[in-house]
TORPA-4810 file (N, C-alpha, C, O; in nm, 3 decimals):
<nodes>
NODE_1_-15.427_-6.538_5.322_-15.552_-6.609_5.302_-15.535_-6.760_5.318_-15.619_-6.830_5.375_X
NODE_2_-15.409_-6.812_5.260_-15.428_-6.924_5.264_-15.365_-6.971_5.383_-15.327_-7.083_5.350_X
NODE_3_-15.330_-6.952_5.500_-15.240_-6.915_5.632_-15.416_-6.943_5.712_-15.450_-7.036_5.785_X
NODE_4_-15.484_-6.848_5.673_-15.632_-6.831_5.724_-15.702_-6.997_5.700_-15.697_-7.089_5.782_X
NODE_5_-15.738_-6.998_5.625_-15.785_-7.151_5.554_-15.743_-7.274_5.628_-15.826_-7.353_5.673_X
NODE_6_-15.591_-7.291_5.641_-15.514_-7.398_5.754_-15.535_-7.402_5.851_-15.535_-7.504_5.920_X
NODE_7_-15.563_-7.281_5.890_-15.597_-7.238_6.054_-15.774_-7.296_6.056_-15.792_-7.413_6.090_X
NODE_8_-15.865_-7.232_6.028_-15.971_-7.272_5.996_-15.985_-7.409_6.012_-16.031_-7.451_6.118_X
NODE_9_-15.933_-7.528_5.873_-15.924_-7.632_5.873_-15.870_-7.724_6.019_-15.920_-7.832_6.052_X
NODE_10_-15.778_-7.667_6.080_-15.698_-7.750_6.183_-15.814_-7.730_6.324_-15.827_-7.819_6.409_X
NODE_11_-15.899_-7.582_6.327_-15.998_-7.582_6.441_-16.102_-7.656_6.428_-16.162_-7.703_6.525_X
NODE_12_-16.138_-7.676_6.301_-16.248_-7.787_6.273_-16.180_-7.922_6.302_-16.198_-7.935_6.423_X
NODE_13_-16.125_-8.008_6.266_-15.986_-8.121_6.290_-16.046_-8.110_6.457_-16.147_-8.167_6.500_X
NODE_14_-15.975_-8.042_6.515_-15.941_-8.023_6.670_-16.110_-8.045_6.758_-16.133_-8.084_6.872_X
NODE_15_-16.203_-8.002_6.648_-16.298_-7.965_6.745_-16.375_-8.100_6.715_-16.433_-8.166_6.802_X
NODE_16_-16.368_-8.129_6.592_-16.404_-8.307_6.540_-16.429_-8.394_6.679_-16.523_-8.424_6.754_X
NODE_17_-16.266_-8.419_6.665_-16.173_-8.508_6.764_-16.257_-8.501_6.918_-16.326_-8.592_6.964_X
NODE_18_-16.233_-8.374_6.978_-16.300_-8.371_7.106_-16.419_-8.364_7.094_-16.467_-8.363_7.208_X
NODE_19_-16.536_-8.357_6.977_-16.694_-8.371_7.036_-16.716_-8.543_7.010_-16.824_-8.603_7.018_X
NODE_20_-16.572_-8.606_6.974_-16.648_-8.746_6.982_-16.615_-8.815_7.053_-16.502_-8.816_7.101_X
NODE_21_-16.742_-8.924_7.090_-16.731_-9.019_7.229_-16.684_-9.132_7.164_-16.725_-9.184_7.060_X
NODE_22_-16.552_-9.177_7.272_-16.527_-9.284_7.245_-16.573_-9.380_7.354_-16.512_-9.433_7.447_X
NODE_23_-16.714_-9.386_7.307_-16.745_-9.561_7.404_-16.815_-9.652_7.344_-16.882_-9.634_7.242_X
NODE_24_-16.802_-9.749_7.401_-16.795_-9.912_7.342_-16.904_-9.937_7.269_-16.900_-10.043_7.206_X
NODE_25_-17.024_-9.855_7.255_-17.161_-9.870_7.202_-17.144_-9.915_7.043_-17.062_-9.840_6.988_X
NODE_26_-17.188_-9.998_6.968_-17.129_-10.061_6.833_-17.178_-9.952_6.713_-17.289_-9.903_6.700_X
NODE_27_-17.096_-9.939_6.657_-17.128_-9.803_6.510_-17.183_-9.936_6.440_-17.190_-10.050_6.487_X
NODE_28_-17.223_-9.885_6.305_-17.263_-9.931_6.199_-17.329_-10.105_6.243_-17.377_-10.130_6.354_X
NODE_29_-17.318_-10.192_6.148_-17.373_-10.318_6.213_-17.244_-10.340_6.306_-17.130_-10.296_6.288_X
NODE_30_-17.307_-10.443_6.438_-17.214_-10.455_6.526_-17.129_-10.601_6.474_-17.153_-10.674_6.378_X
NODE_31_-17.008_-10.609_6.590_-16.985_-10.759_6.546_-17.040_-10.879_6.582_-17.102_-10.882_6.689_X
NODE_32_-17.033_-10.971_6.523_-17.142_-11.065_6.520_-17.284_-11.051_6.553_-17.340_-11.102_6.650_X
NODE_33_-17.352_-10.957_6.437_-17.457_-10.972_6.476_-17.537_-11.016_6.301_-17.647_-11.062_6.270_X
NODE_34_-17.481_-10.996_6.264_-17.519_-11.068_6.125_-17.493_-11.233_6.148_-17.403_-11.293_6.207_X
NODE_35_-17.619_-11.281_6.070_-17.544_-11.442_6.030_-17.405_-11.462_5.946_-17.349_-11.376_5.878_X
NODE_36_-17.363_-11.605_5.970_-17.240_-11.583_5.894_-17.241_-11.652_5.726_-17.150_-11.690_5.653_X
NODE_37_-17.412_-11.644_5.707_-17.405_-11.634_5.552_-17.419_-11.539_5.479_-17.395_-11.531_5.359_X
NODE_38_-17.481_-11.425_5.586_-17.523_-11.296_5.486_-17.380_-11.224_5.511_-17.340_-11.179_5.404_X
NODE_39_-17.285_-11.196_5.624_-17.166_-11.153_5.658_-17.081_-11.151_5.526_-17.033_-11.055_5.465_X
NODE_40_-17.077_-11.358_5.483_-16.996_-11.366_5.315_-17.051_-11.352_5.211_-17.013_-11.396_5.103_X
NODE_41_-17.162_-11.278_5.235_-17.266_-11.232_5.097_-17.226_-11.150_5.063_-17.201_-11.119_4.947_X
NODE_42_-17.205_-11.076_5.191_-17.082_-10.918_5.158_-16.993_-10.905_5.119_-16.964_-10.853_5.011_X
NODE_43_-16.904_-10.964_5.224_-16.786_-10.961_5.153_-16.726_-11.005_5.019_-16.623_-10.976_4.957_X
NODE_44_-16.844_-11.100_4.994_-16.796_-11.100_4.822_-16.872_-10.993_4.710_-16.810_-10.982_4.604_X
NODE_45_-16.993_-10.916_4.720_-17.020_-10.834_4.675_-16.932_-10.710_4.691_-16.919_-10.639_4.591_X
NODE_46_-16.882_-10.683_4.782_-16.791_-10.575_4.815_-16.657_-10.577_4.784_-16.580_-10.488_4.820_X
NODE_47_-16.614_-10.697_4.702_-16.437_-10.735_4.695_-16.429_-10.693_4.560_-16.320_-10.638_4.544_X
NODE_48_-16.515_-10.696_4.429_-16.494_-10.600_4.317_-16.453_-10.527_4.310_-16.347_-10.508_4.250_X
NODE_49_-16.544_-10.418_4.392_-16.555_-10.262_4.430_-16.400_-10.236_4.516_-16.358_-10.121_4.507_X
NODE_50_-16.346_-10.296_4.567_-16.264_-10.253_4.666_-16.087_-10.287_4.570_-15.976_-10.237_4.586_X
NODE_51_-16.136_-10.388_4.478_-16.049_-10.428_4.411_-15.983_-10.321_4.270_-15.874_-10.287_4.225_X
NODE_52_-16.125_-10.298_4.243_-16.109_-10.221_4.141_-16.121_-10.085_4.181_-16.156_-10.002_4.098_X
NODE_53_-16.086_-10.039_4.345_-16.058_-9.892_4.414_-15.909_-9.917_4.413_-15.834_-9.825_4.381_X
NODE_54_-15.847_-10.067_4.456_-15.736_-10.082_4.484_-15.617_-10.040_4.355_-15.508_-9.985_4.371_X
NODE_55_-15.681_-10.086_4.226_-15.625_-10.032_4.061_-15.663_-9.921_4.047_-15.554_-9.880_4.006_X
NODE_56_-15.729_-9.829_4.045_-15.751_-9.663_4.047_-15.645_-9.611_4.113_-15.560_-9.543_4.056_X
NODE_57_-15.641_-9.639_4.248_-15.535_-9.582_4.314_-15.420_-9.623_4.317_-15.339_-9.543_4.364_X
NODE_58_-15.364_-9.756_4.272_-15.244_-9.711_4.229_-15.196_-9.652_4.066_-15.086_-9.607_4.035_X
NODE_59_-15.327_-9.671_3.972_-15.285_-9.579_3.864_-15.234_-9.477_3.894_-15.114_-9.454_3.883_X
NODE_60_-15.346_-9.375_3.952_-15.355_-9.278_3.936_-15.207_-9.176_4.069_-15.171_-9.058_4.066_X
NODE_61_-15.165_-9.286_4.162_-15.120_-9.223_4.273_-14.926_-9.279_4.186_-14.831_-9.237_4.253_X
NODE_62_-14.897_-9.338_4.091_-14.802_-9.346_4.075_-14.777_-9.220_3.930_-14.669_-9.174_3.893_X
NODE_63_-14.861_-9.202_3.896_-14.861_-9.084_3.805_-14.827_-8.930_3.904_-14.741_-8.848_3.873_X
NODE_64_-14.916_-8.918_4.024_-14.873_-8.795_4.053_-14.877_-8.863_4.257_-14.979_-8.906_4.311_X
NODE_65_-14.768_-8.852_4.309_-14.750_-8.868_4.430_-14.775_-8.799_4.516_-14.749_-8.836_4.631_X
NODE_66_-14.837_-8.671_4.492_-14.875_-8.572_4.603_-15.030_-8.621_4.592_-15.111_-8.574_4.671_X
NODE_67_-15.065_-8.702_4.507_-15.207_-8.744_4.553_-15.222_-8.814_4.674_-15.332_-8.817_4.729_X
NODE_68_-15.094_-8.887_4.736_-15.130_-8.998_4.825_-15.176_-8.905_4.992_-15.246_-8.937_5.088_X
NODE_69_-15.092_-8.775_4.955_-15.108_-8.718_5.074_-15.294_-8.672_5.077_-15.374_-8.717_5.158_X
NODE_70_-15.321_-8.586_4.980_-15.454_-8.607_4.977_-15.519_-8.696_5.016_-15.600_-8.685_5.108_X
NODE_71_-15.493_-8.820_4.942_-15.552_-8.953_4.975_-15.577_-8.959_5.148_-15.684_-8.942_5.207_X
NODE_72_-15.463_-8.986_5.199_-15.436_-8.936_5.339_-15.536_-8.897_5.453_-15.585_-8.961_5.547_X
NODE_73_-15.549_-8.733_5.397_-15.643_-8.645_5.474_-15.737_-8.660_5.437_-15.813_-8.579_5.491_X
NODE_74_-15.826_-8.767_5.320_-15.950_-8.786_5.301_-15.989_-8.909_5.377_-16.109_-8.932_5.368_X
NODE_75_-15.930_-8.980_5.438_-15.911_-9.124_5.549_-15.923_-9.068_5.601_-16.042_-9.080_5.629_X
NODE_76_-15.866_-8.950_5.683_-15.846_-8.919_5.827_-15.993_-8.830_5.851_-16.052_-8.826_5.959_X
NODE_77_-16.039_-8.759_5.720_-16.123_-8.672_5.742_-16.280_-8.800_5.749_-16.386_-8.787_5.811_X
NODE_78_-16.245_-8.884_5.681_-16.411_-8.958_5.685_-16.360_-9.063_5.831_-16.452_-9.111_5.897_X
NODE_79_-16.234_-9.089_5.868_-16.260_-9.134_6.026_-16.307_-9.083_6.110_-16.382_-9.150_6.182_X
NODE_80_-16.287_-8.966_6.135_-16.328_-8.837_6.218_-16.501_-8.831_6.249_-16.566_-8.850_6.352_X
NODE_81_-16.542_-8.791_6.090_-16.676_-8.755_6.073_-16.725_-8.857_6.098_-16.790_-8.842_6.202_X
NODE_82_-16.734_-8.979_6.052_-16.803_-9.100_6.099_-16.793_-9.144_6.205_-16.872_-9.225_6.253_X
NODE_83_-16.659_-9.082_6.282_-16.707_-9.192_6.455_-16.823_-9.114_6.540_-16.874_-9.143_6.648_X
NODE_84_-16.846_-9.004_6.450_-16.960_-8.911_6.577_-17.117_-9.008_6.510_-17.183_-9.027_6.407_X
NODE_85_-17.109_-9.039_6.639_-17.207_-9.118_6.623_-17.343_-9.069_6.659_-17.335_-8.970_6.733_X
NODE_86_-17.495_-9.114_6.624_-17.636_-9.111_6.697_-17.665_-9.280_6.681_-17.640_-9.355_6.587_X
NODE_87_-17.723_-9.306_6.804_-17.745_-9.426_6.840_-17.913_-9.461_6.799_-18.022_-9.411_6.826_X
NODE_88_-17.862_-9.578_6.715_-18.017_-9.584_6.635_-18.071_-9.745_6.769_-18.045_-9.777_6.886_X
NODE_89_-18.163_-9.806_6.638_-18.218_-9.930_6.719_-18.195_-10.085_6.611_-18.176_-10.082_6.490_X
NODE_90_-18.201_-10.176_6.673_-18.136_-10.276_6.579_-18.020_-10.284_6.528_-17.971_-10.294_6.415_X
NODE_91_-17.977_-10.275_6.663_-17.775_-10.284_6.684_-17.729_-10.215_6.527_-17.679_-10.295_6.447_X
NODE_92_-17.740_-10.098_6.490_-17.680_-9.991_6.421_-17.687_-9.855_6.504_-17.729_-9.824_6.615_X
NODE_93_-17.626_-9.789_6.395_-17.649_-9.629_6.467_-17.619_-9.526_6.313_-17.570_-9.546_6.202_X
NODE_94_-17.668_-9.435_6.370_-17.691_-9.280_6.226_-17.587_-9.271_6.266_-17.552_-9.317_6.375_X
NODE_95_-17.484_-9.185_6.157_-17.367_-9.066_6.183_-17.391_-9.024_6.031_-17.475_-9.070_5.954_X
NODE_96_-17.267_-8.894_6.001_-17.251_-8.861_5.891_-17.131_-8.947_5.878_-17.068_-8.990_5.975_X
NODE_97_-17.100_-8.972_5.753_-17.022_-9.133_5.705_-16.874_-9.002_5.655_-16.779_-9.012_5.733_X
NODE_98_-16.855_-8.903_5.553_-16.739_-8.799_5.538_-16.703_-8.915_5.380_-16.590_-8.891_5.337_X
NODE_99_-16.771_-9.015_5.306_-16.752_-9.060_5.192_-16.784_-8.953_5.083_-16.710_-8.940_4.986_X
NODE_100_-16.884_-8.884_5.099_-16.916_-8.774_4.979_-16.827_-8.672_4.954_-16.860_-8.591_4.867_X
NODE_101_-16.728_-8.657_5.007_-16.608_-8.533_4.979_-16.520_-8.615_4.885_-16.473_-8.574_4.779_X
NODE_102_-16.498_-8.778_4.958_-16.361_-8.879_4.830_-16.424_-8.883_4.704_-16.378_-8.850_4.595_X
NODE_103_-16.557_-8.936_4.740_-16.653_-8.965_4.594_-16.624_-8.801_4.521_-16.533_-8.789_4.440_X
NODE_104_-16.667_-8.740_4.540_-16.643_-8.586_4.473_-16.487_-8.583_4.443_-16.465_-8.572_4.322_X
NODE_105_-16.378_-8.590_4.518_-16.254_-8.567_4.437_-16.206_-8.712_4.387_-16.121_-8.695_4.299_X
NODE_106_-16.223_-8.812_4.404_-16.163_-8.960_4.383_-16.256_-9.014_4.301_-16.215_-9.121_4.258_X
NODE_107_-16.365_-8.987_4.260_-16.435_-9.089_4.265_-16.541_-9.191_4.342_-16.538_-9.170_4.463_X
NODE_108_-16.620_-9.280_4.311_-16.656_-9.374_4.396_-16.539_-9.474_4.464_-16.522_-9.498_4.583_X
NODE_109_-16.455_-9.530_4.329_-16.415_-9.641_4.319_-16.328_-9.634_4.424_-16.332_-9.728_4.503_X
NODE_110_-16.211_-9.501_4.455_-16.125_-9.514_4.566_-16.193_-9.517_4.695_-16.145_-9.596_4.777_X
NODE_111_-16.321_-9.432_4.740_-16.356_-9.442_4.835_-16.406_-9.594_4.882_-16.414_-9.621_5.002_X
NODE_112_-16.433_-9.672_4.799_-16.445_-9.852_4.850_-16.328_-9.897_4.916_-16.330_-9.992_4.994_X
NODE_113_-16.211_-9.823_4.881_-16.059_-9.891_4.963_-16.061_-9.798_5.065_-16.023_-9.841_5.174_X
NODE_114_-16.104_-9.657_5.059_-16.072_-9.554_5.179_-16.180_-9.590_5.297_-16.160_-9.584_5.418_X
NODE_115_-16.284_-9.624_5.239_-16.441_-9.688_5.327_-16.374_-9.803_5.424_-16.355_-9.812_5.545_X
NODE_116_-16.355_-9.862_5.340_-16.286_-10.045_5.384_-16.194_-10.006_5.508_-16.203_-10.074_5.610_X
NODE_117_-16.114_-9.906_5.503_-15.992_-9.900_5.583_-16.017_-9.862_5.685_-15.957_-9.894_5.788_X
NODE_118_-16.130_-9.771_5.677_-16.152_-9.711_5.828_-16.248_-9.766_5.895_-16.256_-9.753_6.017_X
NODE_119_-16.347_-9.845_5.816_-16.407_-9.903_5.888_-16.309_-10.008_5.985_-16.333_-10.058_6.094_X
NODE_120_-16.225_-10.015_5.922_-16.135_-10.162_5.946_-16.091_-10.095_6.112_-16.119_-10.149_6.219_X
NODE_121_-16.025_-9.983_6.096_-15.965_-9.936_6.151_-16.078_-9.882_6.301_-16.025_-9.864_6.410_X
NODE_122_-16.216_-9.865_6.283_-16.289_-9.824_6.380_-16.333_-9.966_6.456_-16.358_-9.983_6.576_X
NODE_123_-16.332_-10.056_6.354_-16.322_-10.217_6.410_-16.261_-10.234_6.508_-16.312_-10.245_6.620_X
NODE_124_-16.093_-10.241_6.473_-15.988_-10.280_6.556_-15.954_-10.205_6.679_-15.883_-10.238_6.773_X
NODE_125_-16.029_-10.083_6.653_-15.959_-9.995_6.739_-16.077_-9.916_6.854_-16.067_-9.889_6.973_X
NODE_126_-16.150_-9.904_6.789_-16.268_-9.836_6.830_-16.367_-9.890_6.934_-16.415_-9.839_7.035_X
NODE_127_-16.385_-10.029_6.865_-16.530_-10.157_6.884_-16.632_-10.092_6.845_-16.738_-10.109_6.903_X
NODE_128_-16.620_-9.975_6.704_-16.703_-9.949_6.586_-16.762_-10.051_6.495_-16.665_-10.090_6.431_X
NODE_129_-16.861_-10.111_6.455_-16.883_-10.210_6.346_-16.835_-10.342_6.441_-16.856_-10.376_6.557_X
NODE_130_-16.752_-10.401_6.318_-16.660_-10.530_6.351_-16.612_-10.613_6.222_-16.646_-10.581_6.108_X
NODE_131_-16.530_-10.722_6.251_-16.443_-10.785_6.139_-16.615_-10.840_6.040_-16.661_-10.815_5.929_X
NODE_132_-16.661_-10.925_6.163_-16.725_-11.022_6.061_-16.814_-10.925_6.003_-16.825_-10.984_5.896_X
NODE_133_-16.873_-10.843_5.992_-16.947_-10.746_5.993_-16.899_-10.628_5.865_-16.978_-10.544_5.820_X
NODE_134_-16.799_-10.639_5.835_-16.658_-10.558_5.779_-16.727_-10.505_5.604_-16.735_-10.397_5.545_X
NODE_135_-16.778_-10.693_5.560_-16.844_-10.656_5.448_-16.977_-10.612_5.416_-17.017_-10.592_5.302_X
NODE_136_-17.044_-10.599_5.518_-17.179_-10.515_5.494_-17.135_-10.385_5.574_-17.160_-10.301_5.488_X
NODE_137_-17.086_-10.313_5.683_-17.071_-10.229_5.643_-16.983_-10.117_5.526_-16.973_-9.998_5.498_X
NODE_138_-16.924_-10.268_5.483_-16.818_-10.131_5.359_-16.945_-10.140_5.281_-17.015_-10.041_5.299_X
NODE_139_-16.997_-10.229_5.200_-17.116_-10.225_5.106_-17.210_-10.129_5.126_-17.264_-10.090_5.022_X
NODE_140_-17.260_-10.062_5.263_-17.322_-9.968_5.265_-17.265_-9.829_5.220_-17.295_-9.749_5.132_X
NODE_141_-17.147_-9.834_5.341_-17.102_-9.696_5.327_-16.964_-9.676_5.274_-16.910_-9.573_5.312_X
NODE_142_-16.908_-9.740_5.207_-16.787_-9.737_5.148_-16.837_-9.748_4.957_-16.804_-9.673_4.865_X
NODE_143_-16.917_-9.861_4.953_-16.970_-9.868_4.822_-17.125_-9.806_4.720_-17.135_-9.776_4.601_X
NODE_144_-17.209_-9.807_4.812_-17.336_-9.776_4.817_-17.341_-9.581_4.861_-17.394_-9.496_4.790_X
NODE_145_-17.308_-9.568_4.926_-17.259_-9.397_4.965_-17.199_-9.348_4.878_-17.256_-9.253_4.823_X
NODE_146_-17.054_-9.388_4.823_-16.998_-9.317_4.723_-17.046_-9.310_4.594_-17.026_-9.201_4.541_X
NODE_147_-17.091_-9.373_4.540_-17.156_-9.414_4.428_-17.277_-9.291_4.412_-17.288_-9.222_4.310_X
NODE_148_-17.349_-9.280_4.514_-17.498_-9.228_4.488_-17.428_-9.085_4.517_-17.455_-8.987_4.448_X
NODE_149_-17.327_-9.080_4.636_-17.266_-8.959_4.676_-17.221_-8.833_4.518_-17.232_-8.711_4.503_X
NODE_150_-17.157_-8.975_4.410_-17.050_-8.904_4.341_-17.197_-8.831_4.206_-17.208_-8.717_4.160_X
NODE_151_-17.296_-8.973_4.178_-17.390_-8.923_4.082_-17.440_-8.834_4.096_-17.469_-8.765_3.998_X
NODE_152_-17.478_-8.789_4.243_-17.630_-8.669_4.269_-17.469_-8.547_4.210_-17.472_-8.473_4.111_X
NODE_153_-17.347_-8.566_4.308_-17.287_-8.460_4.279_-17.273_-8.405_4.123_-17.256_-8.285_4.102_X
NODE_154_-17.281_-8.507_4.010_-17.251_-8.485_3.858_-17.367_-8.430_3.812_-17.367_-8.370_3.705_X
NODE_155_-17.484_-8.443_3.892_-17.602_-8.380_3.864_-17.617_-8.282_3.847_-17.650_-8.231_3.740_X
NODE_156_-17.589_-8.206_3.988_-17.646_-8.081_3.976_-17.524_-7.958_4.009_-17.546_-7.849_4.062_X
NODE_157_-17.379_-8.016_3.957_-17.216_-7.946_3.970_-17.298_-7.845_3.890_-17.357_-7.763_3.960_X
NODE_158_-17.312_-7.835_3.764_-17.349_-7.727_3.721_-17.457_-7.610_3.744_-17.472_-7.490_3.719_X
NODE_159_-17.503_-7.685_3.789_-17.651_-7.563_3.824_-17.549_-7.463_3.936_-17.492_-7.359_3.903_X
NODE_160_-17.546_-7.538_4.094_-17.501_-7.468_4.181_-17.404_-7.569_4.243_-17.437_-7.686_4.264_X
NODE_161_-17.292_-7.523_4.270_-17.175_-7.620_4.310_-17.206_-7.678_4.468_-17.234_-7.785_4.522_X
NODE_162_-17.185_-7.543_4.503_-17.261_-7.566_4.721_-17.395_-7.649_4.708_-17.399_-7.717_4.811_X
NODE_163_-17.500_-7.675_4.636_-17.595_-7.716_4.617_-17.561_-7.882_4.650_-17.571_-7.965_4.741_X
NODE_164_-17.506_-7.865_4.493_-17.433_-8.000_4.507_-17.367_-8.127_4.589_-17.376_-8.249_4.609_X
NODE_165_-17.278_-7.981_4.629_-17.190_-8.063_4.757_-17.326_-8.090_4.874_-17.364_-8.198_4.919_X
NODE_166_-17.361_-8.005_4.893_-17.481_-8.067_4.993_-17.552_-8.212_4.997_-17.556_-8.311_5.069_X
NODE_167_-17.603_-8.164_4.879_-17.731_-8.309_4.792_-17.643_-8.373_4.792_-17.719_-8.468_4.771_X
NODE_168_-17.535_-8.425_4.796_-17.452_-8.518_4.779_-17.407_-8.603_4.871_-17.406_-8.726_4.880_X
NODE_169_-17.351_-8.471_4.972_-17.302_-8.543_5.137_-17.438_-8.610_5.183_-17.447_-8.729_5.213_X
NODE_170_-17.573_-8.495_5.186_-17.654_-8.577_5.308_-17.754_-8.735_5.199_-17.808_-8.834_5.248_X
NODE_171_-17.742_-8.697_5.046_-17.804_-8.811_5.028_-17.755_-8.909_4.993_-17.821_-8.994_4.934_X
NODE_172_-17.607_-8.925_5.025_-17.509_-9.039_5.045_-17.539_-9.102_5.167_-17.584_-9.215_5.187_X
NODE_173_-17.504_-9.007_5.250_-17.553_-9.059_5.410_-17.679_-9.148_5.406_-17.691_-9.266_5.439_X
NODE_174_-17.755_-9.072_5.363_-17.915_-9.105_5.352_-17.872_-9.287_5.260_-17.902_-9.396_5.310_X
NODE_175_-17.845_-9.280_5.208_-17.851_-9.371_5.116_-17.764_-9.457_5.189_-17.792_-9.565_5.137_X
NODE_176_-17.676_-9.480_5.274_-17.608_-9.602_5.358_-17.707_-9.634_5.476_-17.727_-9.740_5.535_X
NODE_177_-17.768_-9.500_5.494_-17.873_-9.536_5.591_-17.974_-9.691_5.560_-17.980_-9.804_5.609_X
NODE_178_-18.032_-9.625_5.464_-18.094_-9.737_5.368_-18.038_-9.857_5.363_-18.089_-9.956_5.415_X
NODE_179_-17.954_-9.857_5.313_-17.872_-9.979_5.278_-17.893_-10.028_5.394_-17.967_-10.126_5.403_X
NODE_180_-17.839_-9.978_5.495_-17.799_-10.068_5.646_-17.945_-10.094_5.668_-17.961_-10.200_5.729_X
NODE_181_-18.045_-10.037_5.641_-18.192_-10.088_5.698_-18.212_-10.191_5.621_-18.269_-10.285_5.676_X
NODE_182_-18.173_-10.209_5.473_-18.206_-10.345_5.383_-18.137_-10.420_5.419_-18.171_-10.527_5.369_X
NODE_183_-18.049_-10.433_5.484_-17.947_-10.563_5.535_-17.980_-10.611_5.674_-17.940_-10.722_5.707_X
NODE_184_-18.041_-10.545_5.749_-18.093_-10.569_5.851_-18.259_-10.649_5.870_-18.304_-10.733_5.948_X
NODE_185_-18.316_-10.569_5.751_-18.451_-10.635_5.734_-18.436_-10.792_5.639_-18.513_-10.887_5.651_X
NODE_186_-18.318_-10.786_5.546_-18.323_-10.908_5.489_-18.274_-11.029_5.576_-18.282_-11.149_5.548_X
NODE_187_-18.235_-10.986_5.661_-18.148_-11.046_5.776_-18.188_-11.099_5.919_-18.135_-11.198_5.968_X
NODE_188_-18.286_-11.024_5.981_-18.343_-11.042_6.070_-18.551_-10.998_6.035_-18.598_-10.904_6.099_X
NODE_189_-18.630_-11.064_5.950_-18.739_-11.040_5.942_-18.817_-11.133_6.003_-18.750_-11.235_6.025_X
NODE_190_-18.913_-11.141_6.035_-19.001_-11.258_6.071_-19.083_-11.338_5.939_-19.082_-11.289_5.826_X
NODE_191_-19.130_-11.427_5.960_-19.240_-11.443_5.858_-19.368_-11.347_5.877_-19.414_-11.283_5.783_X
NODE_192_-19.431_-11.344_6.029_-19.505_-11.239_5.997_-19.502_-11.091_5.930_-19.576_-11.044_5.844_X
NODE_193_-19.389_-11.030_5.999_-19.413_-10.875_5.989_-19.328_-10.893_5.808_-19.361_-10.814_5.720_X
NODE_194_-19.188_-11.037_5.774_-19.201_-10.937_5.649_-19.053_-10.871_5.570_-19.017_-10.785_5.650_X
NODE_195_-19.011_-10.871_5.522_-18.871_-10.774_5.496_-18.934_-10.613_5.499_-18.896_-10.509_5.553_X
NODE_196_-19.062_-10.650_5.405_-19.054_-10.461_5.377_-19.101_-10.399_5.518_-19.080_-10.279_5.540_X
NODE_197_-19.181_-10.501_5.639_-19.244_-10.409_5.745_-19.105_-10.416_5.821_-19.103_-10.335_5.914_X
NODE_198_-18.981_-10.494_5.806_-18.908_-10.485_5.878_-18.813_-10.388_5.861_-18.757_-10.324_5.950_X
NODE_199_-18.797_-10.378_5.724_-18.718_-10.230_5.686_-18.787_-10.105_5.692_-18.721_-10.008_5.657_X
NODE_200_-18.927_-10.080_5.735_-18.978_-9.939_5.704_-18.966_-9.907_5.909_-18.986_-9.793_5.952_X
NODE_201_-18.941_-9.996_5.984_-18.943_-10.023_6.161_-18.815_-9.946_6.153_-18.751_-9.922_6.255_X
</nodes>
């Protein structure tokens, strides 16, 4: 059974990898497309959260060391899921973000350092997001995702577990979605149309 399960796991892995496109089109906010006052608005709202993911995980990973490997395959698994991208409008784009599985076993708090990294990493490597850009998208989906990801999950663990995990993954997603539309509308609104007509566009 559990021979079965690995196998399973590694065709999903495999099949990840090849349905995603790697081209240059920008994930999450692009680089430089934020001003560079709202850019350090982020990054200092987001350096708490990432700080105090950075002390969780080494509490908790020097107590038991087979966590780090976990740790590990929960990076690799929310790089994966998040580079499959849908191409939105107002230099972002939809994907599923893969934060609601860390938030469920880690916590929020680690997923702000596991968020941070891959975004970092789809940055450098990808031309996913970007540096200057780095702290509004972790704030969405590294901080803002896990958070709402981990509560809905404490909600309703008991009623029905699969339930859970569901309500959790897509209204995490849902909820960076958001985010990225409030950072965009506070960011680029007119005086006419507005923040709120610019975030509901």
């Amino acid at each position: 059974m559990d021979k079965l399960k690995y196998k399973n796991v590694i065709i999903m892995v495999v099949f990840l990898i090849f349905s995603m496109q790697f081209s240059t089109k920008a994930m999450h906010i692009g680089e430089g497309f934020l001003p560079p006052m709202w850019c350090l608005f982020y990054y200092v709202i987001s350096a708490p959260f990432f700080l105090n993911g950075l002390k969780y995980i080494n509490k908790n990973t020097s107590k038991n060391k087979d966590l780090k490997m976990l740790l590990a395959m929960v990076a690799a698994y929310c790089f994966v899921l998040s580079s499959i991208k849908l191409p939105s409008i107002a230099g972002s784009s939809s994907h599923p973000t893969g934060t609601a599985l860390g938030a469920i076993l880690f916590g929020p708090s680690t997923m702000s350092v596991i968020g941070a990294i891959v975004l970092l990493f789809q940055a450098l490597f990808m031309a996913h997001g970007g540096l200057t850009t780095l702290g509004a998208n972790t704030f969405s989906m590294a901080v803002v995702g896990p958070i709402i990801s981990f509560l809905i999950y404490n909600a309703f663990k008991r009623r029905n577990k699969k339930t859970a995990v569901f309500l959790s993954a897509a209204l995490g997603d849902l909820s960076t979605y958001l985010i990225t539309s409030i950072q965009l509308a506070l960011a680029f609104h007119t005086g006419q149309e507005g923040i709120a007509a610019s975030f509901i566009r």
